[in-house]
PDB file as gemmi writes it, atoms N, CA and C in Angstrom:
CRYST1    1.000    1.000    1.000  90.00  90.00  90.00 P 1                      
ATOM      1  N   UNK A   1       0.855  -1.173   0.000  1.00  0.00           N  
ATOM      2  CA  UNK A   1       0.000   0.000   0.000  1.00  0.00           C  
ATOM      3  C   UNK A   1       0.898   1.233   0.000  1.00  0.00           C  
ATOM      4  N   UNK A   2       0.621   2.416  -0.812  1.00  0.00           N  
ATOM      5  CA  UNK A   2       1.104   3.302  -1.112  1.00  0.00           C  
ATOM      6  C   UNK A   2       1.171   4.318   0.012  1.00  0.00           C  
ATOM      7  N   UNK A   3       2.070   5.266   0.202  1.00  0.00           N  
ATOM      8  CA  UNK A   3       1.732   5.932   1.653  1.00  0.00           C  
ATOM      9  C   UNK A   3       0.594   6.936   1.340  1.00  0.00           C  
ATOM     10  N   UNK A   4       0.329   7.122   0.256  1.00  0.00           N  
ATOM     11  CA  UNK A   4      -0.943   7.997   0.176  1.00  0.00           C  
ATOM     12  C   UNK A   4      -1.801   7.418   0.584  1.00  0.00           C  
ATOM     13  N   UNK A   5      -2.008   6.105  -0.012  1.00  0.00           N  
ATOM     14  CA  UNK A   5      -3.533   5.059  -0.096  1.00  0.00           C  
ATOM     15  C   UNK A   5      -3.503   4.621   1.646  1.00  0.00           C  
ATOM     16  N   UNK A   6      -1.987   5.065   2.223  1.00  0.00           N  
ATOM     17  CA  UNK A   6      -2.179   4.766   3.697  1.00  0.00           C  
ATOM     18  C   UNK A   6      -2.703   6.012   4.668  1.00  0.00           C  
ATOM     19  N   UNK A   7      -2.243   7.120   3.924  1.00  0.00           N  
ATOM     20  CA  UNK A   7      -2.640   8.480   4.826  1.00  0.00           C  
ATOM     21  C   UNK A   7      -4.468   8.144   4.385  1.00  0.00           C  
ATOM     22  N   UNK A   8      -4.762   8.073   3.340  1.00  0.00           N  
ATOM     23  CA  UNK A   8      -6.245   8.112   2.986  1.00  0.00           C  
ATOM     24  C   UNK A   8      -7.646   6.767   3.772  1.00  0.00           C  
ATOM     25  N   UNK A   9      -6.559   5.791   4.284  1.00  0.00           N  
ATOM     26  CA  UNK A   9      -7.009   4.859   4.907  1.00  0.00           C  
ATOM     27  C   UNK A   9      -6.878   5.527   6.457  1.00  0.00           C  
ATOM     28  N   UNK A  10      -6.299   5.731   6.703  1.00  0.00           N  
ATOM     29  CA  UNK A  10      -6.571   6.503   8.271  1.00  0.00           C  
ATOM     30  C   UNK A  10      -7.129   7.636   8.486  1.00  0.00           C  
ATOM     31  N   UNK A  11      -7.488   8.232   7.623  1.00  0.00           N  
ATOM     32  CA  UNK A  11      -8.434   9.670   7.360  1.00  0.00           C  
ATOM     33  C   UNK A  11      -9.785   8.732   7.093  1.00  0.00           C  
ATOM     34  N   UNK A  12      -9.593   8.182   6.530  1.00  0.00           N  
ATOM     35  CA  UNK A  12     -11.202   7.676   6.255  1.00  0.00           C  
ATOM     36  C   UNK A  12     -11.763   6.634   7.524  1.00  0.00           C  
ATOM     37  N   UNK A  13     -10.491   6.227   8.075  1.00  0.00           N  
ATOM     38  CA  UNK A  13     -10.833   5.275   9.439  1.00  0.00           C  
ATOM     39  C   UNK A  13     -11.808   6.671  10.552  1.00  0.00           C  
ATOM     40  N   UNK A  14     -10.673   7.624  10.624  1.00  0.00           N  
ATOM     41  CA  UNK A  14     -11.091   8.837  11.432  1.00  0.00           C  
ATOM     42  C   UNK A  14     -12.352   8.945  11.087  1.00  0.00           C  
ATOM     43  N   UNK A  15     -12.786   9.466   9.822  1.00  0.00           N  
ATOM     44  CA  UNK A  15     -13.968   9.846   9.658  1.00  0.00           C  
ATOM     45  C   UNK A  15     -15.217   8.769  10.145  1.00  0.00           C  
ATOM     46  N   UNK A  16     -14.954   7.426   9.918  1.00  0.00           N  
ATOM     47  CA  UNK A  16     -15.901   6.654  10.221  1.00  0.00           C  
ATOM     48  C   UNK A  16     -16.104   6.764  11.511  1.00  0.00           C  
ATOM     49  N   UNK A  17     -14.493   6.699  12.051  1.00  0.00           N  
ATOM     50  CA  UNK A  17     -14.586   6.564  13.956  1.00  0.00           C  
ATOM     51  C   UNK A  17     -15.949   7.935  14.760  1.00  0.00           C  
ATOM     52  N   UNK A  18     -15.397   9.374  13.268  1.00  0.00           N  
ATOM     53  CA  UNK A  18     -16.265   9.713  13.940  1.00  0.00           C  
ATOM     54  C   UNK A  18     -18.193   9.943  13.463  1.00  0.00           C  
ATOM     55  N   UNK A  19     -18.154   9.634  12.427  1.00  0.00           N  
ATOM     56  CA  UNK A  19     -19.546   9.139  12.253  1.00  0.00           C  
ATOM     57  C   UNK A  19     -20.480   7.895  13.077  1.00  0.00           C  
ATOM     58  N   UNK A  20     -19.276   6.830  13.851  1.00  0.00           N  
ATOM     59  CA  UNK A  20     -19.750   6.256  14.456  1.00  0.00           C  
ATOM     60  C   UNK A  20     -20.253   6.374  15.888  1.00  0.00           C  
ATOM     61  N   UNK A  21     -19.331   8.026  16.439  1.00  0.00           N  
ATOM     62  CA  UNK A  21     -19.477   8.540  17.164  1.00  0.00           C  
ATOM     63  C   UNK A  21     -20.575  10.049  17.379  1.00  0.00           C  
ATOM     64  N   UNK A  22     -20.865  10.325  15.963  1.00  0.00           N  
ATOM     65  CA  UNK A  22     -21.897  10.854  16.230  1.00  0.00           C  
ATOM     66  C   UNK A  22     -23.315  10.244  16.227  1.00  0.00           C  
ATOM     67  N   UNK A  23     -23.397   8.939  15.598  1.00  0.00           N  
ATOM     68  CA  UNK A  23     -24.520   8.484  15.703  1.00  0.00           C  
ATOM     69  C   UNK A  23     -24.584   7.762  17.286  1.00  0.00           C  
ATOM     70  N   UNK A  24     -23.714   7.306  17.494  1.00  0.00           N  
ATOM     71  CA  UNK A  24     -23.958   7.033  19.202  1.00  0.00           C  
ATOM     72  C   UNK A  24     -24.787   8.167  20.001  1.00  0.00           C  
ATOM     73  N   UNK A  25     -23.916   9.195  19.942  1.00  0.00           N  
ATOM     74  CA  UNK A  25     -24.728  10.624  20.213  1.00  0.00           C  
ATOM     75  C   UNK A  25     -26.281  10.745  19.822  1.00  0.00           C  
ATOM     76  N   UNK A  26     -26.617  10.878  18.812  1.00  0.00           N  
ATOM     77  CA  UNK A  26     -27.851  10.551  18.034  1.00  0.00           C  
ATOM     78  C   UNK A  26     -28.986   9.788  19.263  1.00  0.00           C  
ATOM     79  N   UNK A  27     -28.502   8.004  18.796  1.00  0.00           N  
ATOM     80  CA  UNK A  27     -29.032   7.288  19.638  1.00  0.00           C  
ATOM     81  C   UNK A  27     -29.116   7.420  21.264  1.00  0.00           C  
ATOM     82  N   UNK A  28     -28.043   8.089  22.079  1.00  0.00           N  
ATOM     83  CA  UNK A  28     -27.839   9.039  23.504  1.00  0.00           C  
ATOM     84  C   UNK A  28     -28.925   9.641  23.515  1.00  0.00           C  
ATOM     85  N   UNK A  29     -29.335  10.530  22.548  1.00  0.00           N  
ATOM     86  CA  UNK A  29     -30.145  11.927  22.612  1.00  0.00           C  
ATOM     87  C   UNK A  29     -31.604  11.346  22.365  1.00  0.00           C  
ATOM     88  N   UNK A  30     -31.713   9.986  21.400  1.00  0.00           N  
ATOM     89  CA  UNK A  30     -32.901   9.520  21.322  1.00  0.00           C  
ATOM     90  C   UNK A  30     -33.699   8.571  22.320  1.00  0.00           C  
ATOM     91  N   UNK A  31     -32.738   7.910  23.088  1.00  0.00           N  
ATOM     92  CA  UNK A  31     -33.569   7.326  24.723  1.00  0.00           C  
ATOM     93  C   UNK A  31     -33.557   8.193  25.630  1.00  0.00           C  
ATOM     94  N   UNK A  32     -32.544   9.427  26.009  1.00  0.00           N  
ATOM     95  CA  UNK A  32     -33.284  10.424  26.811  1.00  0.00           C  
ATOM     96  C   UNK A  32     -34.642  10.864  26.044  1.00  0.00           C  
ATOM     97  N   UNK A  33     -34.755  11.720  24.939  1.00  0.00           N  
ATOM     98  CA  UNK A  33     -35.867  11.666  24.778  1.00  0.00           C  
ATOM     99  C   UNK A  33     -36.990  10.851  24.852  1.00  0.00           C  
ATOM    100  N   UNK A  34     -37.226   9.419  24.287  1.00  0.00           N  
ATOM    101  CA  UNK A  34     -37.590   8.393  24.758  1.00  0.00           C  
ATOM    102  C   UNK A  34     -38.029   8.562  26.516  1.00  0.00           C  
ATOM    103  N   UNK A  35     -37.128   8.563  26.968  1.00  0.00           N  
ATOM    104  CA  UNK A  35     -37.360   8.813  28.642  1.00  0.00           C  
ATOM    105  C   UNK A  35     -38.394   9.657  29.364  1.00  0.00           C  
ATOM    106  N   UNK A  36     -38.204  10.994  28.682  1.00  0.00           N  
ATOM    107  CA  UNK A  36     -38.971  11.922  28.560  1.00  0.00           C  
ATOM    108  C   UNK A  36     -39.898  11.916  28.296  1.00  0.00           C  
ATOM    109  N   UNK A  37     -40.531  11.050  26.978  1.00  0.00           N  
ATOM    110  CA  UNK A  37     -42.089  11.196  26.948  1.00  0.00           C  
ATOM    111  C   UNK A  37     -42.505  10.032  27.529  1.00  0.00           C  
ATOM    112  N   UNK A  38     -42.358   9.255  28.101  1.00  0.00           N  
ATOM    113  CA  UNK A  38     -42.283   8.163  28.926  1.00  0.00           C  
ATOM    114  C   UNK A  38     -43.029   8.519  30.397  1.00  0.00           C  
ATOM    115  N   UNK A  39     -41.832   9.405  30.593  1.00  0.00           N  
ATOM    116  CA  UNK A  39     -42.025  10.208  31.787  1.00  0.00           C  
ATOM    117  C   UNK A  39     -43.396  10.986  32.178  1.00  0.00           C  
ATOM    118  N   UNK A  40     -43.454  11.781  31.006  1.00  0.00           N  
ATOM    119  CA  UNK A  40     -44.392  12.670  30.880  1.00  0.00           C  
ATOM    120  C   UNK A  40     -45.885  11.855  30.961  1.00  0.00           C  
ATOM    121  N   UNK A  41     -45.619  11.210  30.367  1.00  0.00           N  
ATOM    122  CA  UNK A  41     -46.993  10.100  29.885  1.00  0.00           C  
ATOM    123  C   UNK A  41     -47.223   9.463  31.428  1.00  0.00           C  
ATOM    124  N   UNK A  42     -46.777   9.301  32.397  1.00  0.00           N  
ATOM    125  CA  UNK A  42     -46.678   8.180  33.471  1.00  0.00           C  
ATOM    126  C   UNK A  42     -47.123   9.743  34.644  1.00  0.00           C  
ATOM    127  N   UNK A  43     -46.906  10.753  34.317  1.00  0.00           N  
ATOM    128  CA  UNK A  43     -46.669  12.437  35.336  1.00  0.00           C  
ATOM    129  C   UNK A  43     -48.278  12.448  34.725  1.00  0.00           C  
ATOM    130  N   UNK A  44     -48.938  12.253  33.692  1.00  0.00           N  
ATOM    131  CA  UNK A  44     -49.907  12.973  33.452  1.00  0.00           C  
ATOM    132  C   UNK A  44     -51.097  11.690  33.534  1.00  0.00           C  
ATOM    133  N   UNK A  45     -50.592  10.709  33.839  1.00  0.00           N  
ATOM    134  CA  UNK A  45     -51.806   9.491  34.288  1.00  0.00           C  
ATOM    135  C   UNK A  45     -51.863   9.513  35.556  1.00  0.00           C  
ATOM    136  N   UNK A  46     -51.057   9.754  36.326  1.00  0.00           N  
ATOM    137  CA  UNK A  46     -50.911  10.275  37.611  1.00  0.00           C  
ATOM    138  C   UNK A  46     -51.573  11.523  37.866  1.00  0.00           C  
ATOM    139  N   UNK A  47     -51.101  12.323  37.385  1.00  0.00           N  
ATOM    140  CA  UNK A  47     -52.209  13.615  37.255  1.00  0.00           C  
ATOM    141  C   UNK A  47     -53.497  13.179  37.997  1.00  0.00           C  
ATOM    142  N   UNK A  48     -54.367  12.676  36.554  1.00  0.00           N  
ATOM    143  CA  UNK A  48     -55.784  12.831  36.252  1.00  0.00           C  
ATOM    144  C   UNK A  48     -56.050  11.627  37.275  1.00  0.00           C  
ATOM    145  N   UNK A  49     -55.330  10.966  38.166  1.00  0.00           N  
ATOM    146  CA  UNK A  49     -55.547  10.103  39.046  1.00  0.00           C  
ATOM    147  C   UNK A  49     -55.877  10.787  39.982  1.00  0.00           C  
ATOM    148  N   UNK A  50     -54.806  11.687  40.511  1.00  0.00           N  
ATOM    149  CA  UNK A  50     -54.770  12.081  42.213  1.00  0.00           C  
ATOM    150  C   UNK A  50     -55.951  13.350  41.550  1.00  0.00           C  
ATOM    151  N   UNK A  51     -56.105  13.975  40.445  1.00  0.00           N  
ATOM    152  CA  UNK A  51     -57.597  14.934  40.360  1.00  0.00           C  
ATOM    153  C   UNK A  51     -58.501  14.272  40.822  1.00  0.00           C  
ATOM    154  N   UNK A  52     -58.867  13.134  39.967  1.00  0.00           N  
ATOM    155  CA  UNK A  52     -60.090  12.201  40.376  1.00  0.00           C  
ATOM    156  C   UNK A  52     -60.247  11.990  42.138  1.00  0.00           C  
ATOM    157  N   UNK A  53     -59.009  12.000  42.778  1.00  0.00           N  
ATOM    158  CA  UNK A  53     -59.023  12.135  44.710  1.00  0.00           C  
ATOM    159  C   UNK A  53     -59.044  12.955  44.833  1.00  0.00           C  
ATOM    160  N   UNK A  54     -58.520  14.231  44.138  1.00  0.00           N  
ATOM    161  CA  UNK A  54     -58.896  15.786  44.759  1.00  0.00           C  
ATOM    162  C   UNK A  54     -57.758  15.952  45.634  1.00  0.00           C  
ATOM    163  N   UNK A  55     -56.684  15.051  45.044  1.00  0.00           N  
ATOM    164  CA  UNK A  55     -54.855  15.332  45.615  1.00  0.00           C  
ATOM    165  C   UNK A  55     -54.311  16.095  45.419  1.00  0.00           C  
ATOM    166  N   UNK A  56     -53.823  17.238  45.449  1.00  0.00           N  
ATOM    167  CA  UNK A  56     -53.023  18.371  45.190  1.00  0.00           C  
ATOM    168  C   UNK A  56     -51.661  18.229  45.171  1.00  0.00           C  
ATOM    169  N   UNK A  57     -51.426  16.250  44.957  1.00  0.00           N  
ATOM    170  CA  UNK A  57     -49.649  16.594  45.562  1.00  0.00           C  
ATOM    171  C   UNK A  57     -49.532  16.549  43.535  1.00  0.00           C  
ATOM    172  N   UNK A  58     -50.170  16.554  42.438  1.00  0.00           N  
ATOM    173  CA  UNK A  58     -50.280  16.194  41.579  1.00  0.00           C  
ATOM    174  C   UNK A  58     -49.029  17.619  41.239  1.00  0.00           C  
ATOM    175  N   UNK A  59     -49.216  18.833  41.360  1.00  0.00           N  
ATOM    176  CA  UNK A  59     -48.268  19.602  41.195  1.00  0.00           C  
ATOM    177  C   UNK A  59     -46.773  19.267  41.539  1.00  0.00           C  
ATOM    178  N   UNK A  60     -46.774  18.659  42.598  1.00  0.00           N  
ATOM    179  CA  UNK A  60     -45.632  18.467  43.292  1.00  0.00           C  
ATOM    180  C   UNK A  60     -44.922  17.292  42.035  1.00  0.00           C  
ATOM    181  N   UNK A  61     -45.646  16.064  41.784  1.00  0.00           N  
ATOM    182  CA  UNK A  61     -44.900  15.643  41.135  1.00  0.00           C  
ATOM    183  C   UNK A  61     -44.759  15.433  39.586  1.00  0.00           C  
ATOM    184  N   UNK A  62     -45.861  16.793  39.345  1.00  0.00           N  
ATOM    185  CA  UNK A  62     -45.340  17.323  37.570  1.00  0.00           C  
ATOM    186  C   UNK A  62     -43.780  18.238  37.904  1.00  0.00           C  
ATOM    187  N   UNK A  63     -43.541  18.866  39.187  1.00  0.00           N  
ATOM    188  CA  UNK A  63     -42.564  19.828  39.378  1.00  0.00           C  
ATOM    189  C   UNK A  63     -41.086  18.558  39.429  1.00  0.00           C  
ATOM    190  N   UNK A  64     -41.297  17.528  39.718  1.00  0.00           N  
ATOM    191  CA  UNK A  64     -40.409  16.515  40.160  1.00  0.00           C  
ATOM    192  C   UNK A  64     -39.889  16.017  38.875  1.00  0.00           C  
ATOM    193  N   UNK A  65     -41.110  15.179  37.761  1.00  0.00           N  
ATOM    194  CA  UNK A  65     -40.626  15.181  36.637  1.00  0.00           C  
ATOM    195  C   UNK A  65     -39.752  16.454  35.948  1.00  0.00           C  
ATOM    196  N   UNK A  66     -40.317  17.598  36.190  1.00  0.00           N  
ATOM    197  CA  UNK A  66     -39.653  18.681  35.444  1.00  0.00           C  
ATOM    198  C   UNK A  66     -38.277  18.223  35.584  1.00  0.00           C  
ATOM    199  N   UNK A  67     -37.938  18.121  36.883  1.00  0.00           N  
ATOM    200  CA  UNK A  67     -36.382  18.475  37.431  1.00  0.00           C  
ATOM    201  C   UNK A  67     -35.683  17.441  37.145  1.00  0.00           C  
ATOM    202  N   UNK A  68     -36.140  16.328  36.833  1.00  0.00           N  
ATOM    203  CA  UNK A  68     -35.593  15.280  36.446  1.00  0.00           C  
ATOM    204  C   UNK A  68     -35.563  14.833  34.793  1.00  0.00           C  
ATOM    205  N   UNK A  69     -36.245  15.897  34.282  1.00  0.00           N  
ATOM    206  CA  UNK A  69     -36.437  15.971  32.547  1.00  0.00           C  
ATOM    207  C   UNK A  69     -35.121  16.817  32.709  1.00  0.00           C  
ATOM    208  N   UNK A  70     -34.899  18.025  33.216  1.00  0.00           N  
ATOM    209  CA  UNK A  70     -33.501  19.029  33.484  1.00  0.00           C  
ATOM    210  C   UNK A  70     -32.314  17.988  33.137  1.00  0.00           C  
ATOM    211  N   UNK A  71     -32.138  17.065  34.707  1.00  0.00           N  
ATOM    212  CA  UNK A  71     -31.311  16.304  35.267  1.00  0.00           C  
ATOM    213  C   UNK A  71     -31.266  15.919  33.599  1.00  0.00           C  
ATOM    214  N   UNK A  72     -31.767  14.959  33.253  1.00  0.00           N  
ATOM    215  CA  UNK A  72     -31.821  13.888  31.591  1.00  0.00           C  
ATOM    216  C   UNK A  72     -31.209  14.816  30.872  1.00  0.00           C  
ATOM    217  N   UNK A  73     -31.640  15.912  30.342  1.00  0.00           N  
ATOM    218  CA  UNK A  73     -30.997  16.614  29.153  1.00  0.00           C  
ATOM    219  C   UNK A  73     -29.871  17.363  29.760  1.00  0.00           C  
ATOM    220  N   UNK A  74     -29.485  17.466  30.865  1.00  0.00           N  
ATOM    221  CA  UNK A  74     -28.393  18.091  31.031  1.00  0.00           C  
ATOM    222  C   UNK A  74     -26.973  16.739  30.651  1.00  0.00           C  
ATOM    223  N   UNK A  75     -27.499  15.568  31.340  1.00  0.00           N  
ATOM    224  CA  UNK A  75     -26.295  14.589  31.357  1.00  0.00           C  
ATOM    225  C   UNK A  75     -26.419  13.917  29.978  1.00  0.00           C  
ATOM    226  N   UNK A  76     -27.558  13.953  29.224  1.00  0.00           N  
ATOM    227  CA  UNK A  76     -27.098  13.768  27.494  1.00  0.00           C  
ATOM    228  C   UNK A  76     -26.446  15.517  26.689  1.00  0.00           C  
ATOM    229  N   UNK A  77     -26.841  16.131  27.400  1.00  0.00           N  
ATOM    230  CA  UNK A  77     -25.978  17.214  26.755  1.00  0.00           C  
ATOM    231  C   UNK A  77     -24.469  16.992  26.780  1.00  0.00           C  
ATOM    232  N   UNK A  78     -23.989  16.433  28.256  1.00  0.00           N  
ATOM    233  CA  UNK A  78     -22.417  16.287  28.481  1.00  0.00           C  
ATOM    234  C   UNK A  78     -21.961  14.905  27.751  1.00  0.00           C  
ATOM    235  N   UNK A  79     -22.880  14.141  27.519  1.00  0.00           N  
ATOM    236  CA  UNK A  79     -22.498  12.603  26.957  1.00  0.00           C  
ATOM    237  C   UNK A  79     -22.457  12.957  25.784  1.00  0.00           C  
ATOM    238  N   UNK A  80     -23.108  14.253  24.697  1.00  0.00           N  
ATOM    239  CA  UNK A  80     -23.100  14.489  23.615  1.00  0.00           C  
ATOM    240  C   UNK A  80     -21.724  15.257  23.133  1.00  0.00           C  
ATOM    241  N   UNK A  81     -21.541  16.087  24.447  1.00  0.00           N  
ATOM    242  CA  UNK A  81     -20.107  16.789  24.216  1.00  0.00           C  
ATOM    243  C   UNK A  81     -18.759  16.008  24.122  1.00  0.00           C  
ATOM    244  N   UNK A  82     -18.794  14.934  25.268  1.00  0.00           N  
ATOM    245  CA  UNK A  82     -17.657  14.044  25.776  1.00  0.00           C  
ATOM    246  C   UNK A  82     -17.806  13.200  24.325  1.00  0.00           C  
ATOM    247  N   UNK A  83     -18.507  12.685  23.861  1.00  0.00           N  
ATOM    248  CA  UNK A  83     -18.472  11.626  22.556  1.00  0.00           C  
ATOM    249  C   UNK A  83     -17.702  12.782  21.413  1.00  0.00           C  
ATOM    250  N   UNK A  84     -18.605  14.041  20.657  1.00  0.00           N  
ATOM    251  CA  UNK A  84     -18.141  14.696  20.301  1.00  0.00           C  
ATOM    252  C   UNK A  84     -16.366  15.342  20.410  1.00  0.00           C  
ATOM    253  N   UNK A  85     -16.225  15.252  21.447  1.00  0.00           N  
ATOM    254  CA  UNK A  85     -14.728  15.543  21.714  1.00  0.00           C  
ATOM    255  C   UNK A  85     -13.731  14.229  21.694  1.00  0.00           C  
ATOM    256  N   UNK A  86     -14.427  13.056  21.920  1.00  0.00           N  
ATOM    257  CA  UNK A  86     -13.458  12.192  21.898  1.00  0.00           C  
ATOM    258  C   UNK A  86     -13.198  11.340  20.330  1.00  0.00           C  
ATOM    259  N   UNK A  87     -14.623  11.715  19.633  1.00  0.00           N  
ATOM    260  CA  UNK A  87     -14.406  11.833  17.955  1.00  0.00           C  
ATOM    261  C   UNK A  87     -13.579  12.652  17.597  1.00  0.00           C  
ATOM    262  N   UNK A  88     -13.660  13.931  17.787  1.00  0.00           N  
ATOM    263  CA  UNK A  88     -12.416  15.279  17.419  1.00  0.00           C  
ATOM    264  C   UNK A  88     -10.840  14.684  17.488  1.00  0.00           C  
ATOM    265  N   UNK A  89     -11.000  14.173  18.801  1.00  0.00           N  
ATOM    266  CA  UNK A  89     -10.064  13.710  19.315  1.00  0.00           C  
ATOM    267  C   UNK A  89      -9.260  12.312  18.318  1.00  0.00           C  
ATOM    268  N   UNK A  90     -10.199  11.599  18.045  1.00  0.00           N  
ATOM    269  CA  UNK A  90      -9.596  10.220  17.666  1.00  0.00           C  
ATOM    270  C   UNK A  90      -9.345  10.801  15.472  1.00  0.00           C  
ATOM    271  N   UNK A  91     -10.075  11.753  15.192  1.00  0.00           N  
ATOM    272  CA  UNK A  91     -10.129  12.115  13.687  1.00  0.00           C  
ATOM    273  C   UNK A  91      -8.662  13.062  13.726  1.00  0.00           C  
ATOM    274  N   UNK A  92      -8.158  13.735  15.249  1.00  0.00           N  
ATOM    275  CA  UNK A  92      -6.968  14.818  14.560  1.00  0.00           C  
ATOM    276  C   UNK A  92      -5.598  13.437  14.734  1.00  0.00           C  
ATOM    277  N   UNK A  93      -6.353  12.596  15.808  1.00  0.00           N  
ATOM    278  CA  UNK A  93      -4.949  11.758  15.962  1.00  0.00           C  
ATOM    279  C   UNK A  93      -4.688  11.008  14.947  1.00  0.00           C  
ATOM    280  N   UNK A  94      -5.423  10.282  14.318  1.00  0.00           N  
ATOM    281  CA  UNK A  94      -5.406   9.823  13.030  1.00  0.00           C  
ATOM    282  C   UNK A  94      -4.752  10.206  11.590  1.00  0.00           C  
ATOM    283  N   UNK A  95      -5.231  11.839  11.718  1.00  0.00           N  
ATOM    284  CA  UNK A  95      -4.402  12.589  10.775  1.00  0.00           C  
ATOM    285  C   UNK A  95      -3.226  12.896  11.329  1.00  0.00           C  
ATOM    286  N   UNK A  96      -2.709  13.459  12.469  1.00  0.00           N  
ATOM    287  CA  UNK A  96      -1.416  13.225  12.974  1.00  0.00           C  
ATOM    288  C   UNK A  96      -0.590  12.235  12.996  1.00  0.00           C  
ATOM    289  N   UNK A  97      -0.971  10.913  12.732  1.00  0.00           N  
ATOM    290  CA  UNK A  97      -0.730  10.269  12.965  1.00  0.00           C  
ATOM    291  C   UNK A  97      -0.324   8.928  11.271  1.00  0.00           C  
ATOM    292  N   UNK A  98      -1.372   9.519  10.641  1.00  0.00           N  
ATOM    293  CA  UNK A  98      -1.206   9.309   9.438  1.00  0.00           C  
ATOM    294  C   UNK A  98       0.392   9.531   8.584  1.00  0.00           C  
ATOM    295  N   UNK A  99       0.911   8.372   8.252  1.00  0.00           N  
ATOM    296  CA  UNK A  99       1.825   8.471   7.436  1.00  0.00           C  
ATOM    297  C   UNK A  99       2.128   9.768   6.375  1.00  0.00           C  
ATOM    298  N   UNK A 100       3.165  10.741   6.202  1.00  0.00           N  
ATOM    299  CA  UNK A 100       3.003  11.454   5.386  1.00  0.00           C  
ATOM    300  C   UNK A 100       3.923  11.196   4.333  1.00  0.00           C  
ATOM    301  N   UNK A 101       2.889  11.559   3.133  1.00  0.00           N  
ATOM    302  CA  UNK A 101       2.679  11.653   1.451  1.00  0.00           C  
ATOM    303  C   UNK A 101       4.299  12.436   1.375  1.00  0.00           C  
ATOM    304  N   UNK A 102       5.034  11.432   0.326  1.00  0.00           N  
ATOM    305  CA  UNK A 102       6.313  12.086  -0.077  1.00  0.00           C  
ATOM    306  C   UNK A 102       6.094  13.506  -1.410  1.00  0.00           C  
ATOM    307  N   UNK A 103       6.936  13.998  -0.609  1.00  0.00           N  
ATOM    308  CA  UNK A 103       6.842  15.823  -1.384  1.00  0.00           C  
ATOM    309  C   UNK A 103       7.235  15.761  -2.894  1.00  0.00           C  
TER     310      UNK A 103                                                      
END                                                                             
């Protein structure tokens, strides 16, 4: 293999590494969401439950989901960054790292 066809094989490894890493991300961002309407759906059958008793803690734990919908998108926000950076990461080492093309 040619050292070009070798720099171009580790650039294209990079790129996959990080396409494979943004779709992880993707799928991250799609079971928190997932979670979320999950959540929501389970906060609002509960609801119309404790109405039907004339419970008032029904606020209390739409306010609970809230904070825990927060909690979810805050720690897929950082799982989205940390993947993101460790793609960056694995695509510059690759090209650094990549054999270089004679002048």
């Amino acid at each position: 293999m040619t050292t070009k066809n070798t720099e171009t094989t580790h650039v294209q490894q990079a790129i996959d590494m990080a396409n494979a890493a943004a779709e992880t991300a993707r799928g991250i961002w799609q079971q928190v969401l997932d979670a979320q309407v999950s959540g929501f759906e389970q906060a609002a059958a509960q609801l119309e439950e404790l109405s039907k008793r004339g419970v008032t803690r029904a606020q209390n734990n739409l306010d609970e989901v809230a904070k825990l919908s927060r909690s979810a998108l805050s720690w897929a926000s950082e799982m989205h960054a940390e993947i993101t950076k460790a793609a960056l990461q694995a695509v510059r080492s690759a090209v650094a790292n990549a054999p270089k093309a004679a002048a």
